[in-house]
VOLUM-50785 format. One record per residue: residue number from 1; residue in three letters; x, y negated, z of N, C-alpha, C, CB in turn. Coordinates in nm, 2 decimals, decimal comma. Atoms other than C-alpha are relative to their C-alpha. Last residue first. Glycine has a CB too. Example, Ala and Ser with C-alpha at 12.3 -4.5 7.8 and 13.67 -1.06 7.14 Angstrom:
MIDREN   num   residuo      n.u      n.v      n.w     ca.u     ca.v     ca.w      c.u      c.v      c.w     cb.u     cb.v     cb.w
MIDREN     2       SER    -0,09     0,11     0,00     1,37     0,11     0,71    -0,08    -0,11     0,08     0,04    -0,05    -0,14
MIDREN     1       ALA     0,09     0,12     0,00     1,23     0,45     0,78     0,09    -0,12     0,00    -0,10     0,00     0,12
END
This chain:
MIDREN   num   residuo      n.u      n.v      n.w     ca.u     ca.v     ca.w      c.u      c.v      c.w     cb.u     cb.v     cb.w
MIDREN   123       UNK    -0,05     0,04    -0,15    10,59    -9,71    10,13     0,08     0,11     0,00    -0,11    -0,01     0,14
MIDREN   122       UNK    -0,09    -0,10    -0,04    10,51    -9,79     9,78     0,01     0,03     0,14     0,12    -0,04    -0,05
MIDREN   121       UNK    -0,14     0,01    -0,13    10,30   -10,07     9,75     0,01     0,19    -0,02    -0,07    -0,08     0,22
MIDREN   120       UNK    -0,05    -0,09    -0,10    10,02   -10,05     9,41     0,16    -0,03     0,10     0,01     0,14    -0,09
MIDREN   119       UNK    -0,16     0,02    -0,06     9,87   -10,30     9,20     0,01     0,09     0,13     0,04    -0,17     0,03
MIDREN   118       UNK    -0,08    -0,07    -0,10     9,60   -10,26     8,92     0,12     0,03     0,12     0,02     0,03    -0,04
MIDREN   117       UNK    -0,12    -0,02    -0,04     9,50   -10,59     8,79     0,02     0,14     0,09     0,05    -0,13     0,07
MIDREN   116       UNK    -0,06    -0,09    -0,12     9,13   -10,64     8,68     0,14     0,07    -0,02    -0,10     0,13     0,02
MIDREN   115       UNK    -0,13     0,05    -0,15     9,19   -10,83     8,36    -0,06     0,02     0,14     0,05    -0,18     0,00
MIDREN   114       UNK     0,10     0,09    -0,02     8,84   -10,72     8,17     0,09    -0,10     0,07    -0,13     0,05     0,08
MIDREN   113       UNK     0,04     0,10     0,07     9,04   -10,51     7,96    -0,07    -0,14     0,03    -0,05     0,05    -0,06
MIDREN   112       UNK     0,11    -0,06     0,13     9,21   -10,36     8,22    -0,02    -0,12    -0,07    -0,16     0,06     0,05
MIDREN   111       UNK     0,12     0,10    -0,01     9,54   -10,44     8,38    -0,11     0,08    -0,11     0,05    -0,19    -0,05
MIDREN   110       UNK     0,14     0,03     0,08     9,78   -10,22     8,47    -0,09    -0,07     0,03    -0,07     0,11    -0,02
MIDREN   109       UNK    -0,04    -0,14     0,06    10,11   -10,11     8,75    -0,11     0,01    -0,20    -0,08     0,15     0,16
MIDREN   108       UNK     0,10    -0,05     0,15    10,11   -10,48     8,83     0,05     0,13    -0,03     0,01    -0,10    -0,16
MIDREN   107       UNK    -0,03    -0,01     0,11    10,33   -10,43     9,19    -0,08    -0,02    -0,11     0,04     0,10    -0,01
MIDREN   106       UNK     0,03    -0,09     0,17    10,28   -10,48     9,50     0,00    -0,09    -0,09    -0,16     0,08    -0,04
MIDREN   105       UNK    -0,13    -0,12     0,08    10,55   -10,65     9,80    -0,09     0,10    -0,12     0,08     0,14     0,16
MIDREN   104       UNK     0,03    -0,13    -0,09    10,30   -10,83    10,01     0,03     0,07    -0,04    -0,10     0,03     0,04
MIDREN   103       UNK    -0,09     0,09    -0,15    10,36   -11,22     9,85    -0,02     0,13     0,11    -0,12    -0,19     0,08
MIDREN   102       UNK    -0,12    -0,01     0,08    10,23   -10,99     9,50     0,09    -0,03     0,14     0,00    -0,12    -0,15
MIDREN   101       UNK    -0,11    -0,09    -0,01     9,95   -10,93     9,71     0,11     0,05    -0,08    -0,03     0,07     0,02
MIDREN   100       UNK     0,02    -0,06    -0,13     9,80   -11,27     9,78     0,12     0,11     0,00    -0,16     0,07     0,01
MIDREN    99       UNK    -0,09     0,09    -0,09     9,93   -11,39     9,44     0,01     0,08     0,15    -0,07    -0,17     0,01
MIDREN    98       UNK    -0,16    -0,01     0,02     9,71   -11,16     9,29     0,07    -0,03     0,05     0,04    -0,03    -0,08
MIDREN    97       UNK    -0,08     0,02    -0,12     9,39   -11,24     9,45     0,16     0,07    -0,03    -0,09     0,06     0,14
MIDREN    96       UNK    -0,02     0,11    -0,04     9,13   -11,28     9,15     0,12    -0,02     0,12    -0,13    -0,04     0,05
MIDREN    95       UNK     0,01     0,08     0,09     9,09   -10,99     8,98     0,03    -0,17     0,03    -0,13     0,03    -0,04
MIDREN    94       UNK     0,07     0,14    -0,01     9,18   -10,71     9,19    -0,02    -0,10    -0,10     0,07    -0,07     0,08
MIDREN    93       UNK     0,07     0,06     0,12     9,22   -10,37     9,24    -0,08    -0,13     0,04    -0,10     0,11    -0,08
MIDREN    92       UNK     0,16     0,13    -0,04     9,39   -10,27     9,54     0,00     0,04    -0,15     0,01    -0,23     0,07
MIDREN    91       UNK     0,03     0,07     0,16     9,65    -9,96     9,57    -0,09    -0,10     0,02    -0,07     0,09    -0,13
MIDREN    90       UNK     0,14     0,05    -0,04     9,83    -9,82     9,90    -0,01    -0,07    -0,17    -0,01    -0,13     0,16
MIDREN    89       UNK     0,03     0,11     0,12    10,11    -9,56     9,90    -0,12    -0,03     0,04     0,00     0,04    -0,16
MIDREN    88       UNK     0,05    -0,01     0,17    10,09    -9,33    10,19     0,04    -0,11    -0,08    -0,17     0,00    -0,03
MIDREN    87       UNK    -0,10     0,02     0,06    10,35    -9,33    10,52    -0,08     0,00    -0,19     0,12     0,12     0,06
MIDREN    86       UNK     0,06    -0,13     0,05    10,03    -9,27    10,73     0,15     0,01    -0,11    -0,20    -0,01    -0,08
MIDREN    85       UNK    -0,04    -0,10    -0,08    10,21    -9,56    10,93    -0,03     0,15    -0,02    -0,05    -0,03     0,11
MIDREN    84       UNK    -0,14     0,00    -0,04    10,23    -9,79    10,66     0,01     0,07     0,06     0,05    -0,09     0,05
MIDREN    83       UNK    -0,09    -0,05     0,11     9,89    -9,68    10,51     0,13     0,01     0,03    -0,01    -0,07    -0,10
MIDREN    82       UNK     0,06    -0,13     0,02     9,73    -9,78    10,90     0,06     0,08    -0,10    -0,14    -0,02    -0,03
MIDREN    81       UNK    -0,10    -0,04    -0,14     9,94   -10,10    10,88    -0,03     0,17    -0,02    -0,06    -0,09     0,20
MIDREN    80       UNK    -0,13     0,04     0,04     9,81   -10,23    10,56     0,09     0,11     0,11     0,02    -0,19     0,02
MIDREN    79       UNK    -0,01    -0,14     0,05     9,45   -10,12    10,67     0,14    -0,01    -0,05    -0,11     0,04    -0,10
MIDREN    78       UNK     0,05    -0,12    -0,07     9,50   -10,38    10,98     0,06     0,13    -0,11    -0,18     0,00     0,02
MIDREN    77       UNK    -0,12    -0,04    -0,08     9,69   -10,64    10,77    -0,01     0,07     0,06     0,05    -0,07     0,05
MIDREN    76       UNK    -0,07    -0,03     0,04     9,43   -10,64    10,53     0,08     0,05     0,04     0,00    -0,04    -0,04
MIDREN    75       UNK     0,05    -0,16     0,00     9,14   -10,67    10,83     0,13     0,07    -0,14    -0,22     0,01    -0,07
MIDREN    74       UNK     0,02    -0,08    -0,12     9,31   -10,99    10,96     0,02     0,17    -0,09    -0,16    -0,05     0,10
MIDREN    73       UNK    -0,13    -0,06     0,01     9,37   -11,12    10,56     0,06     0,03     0,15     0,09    -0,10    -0,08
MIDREN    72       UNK    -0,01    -0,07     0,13     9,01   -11,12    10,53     0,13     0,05     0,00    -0,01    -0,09    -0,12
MIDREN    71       UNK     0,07    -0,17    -0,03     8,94   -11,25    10,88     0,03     0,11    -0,09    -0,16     0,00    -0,02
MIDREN    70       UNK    -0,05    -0,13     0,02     9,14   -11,54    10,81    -0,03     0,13     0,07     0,11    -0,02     0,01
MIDREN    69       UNK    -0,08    -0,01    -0,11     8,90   -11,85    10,94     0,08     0,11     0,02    -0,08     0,00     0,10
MIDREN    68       UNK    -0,10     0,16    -0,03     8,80   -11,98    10,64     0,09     0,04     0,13    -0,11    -0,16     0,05
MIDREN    67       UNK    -0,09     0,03     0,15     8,48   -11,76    10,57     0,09    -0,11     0,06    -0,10    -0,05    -0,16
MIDREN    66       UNK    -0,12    -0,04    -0,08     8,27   -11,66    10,91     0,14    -0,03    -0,10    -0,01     0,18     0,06
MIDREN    65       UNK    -0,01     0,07    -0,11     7,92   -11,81    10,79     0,13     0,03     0,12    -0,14     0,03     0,06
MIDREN    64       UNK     0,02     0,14     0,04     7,96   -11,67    10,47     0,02    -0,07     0,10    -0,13    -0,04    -0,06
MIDREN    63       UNK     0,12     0,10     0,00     8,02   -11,31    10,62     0,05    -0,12    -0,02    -0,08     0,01     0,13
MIDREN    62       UNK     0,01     0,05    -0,10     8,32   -11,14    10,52    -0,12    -0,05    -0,02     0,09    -0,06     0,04
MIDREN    61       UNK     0,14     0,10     0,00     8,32   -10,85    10,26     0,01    -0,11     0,19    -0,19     0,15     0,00
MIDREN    60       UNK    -0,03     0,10    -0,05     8,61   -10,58    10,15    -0,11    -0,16    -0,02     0,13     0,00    -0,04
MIDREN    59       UNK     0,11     0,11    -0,01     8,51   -10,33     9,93     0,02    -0,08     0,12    -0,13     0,05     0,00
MIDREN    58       UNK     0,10     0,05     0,07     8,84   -10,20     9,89    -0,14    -0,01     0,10    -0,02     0,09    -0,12
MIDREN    57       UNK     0,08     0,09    -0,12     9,18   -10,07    10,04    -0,11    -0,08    -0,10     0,13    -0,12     0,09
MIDREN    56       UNK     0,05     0,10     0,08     9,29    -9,77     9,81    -0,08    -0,07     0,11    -0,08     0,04    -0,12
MIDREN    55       UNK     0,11     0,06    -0,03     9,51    -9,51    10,00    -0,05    -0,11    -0,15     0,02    -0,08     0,16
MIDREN    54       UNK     0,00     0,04    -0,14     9,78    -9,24     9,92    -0,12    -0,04     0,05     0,08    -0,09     0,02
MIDREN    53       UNK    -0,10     0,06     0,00     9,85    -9,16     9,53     0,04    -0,03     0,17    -0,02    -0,12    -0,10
MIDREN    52       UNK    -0,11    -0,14     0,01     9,59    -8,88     9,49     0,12    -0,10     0,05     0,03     0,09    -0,19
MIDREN    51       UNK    -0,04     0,01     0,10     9,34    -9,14     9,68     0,09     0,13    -0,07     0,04    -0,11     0,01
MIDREN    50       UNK    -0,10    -0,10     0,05     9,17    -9,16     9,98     0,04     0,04    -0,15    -0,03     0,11     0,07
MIDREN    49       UNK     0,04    -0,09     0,09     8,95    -9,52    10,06     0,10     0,14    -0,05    -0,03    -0,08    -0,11
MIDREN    48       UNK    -0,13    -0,08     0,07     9,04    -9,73    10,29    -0,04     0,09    -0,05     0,10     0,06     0,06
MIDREN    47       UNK    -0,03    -0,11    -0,03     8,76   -10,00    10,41     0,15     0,05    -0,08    -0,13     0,07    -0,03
MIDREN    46       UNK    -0,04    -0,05     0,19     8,66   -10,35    10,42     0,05     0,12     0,01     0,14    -0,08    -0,10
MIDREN    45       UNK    -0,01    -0,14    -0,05     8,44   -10,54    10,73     0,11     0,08    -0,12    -0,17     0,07     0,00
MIDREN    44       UNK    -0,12    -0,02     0,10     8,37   -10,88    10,83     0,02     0,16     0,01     0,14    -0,09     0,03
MIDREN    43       UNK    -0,04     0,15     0,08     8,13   -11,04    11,08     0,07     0,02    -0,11     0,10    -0,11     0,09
MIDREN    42       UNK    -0,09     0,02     0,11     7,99   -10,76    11,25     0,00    -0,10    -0,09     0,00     0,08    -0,05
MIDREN    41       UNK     0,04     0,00     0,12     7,82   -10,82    11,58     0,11    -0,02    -0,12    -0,11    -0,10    -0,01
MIDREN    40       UNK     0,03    -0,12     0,02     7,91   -10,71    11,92    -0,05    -0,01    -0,15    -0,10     0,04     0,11
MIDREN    39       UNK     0,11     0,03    -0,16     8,01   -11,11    12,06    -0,08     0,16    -0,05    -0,15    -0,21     0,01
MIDREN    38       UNK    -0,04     0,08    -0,06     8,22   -11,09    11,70    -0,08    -0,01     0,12     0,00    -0,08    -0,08
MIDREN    37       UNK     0,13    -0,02    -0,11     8,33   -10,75    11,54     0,04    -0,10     0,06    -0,02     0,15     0,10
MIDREN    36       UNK    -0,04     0,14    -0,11     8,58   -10,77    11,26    -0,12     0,01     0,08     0,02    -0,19    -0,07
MIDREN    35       UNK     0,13     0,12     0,01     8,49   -10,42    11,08     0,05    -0,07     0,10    -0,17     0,03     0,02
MIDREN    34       UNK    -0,04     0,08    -0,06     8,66   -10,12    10,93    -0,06    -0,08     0,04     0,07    -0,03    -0,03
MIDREN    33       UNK     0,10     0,11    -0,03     8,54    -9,80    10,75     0,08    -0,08     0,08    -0,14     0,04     0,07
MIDREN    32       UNK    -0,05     0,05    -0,13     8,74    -9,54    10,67    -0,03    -0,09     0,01     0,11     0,00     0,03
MIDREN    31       UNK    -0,05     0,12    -0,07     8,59    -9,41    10,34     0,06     0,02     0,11    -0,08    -0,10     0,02
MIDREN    30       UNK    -0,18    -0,02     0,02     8,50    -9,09    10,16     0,08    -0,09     0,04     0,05     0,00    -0,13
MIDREN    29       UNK    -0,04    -0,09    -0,03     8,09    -9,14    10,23     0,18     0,05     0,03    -0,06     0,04    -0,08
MIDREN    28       UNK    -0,05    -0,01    -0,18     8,08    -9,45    10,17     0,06     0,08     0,03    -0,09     0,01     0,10
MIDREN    27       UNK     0,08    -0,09    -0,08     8,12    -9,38     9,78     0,01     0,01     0,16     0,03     0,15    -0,04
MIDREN    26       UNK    -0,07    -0,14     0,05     8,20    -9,70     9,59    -0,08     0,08     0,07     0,18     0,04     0,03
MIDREN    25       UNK    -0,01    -0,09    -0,12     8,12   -10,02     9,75     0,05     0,17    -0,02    -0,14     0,00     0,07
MIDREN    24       UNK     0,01    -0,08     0,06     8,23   -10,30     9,48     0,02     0,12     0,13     0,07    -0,01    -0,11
MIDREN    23       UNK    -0,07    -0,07    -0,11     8,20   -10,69     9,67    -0,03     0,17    -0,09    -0,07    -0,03     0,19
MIDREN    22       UNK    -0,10    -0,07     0,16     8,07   -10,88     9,36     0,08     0,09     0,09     0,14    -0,14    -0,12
MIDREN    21       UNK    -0,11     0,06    -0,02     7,89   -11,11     9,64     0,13     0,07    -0,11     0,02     0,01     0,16
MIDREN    20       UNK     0,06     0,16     0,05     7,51   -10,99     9,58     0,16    -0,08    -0,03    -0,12    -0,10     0,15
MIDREN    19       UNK     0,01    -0,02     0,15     7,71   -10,63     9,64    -0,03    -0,08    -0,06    -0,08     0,08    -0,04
MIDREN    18       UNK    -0,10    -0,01     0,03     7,80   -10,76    10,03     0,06     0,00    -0,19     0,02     0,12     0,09
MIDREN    17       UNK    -0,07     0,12     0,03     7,49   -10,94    10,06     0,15     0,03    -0,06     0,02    -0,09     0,15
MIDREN    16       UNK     0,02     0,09     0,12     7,35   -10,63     9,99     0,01    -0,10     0,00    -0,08     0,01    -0,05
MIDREN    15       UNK    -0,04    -0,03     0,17     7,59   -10,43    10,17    -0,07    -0,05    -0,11     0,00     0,14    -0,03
MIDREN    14       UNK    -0,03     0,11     0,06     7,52   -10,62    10,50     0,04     0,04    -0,12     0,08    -0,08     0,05
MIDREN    13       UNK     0,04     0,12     0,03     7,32   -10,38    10,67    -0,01    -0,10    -0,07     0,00    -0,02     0,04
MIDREN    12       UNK     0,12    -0,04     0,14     7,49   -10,06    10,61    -0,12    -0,14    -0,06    -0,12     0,17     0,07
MIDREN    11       UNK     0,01     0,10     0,05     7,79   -10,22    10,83    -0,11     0,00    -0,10     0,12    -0,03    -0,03
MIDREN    10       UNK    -0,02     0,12    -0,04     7,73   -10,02    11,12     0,01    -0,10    -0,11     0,11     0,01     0,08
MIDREN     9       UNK     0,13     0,02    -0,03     7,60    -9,68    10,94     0,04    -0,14     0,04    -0,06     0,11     0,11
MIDREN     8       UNK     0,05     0,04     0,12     7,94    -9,64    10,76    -0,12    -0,06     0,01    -0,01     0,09    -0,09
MIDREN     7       UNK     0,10    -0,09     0,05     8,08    -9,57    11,11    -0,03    -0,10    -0,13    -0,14     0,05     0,12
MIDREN     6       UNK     0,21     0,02    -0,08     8,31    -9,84    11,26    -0,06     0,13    -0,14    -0,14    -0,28    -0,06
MIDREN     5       UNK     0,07    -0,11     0,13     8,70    -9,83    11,29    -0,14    -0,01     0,06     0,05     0,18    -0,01
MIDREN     4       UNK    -0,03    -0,11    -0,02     8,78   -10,17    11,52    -0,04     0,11    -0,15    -0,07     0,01     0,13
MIDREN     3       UNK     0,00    -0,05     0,10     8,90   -10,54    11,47    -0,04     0,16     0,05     0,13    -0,04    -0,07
MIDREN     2       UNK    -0,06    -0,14     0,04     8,84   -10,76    11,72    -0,04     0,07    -0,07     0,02     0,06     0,06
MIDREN     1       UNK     0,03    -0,09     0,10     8,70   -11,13    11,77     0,10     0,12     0,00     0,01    -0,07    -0,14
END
């Protein structure tokens, strides 16, 4: 499996498993697209999004049939790197994977009302 940049057109396929899955796609358009590619097919994919602060790493989607085998926290550590070397700040919004990137140096900057957690790295 490898990780390359892919056109918005490559993963257009699976965005409604991706959306069926609570995955939030925003505006392709303004992205940096990413995608675990397996024997030429995409298996996983999550992008970077440009921000005033730096980046925002989001919609992030693995295929069902590829779950378990850290793909998720493959493609993190990709756009992780990418922000590290662009020297930006990076933000998520999450609701469920705190822990994840608390153990990856962000911060709670806000929570909404719905508790979605704001959290931003410095770099």
């Amino acid at each position: 499996m490898e990780m390359q940049e892919v056109a918005f057109a490559s993963i257009e396929p699976f965005v409604g498993a991706a959306v069926k899955d609570g995955v939030s796609m925003g505006n392709p358009a303004t992205a940096r697209w990413f995608a675990v590619m397996d024997a030429g097919e995409v298996v996983a994919f999550s992008s970077i999004l440009p921000i005033s602060i730096g980046f925002r790493i989001r919609s992030s989607y693995v295929k069902p049939s590829h779950r378990g085998r850290g793909l998720y926290h493959l493609m993190m550590e990709h756009c992780l790197t990418i922000c590290e070397q662009a020297c930006a700040s990076v933000e998520v919004l999450v609701d469920d994977l705190e822990p994840y990137w608390l153990k990856r140096g962000f911060k709670v900057v806000s929570r909404s009302k719905s508790g979605i957690a704001r959290m931003v790295k410095l770099y």
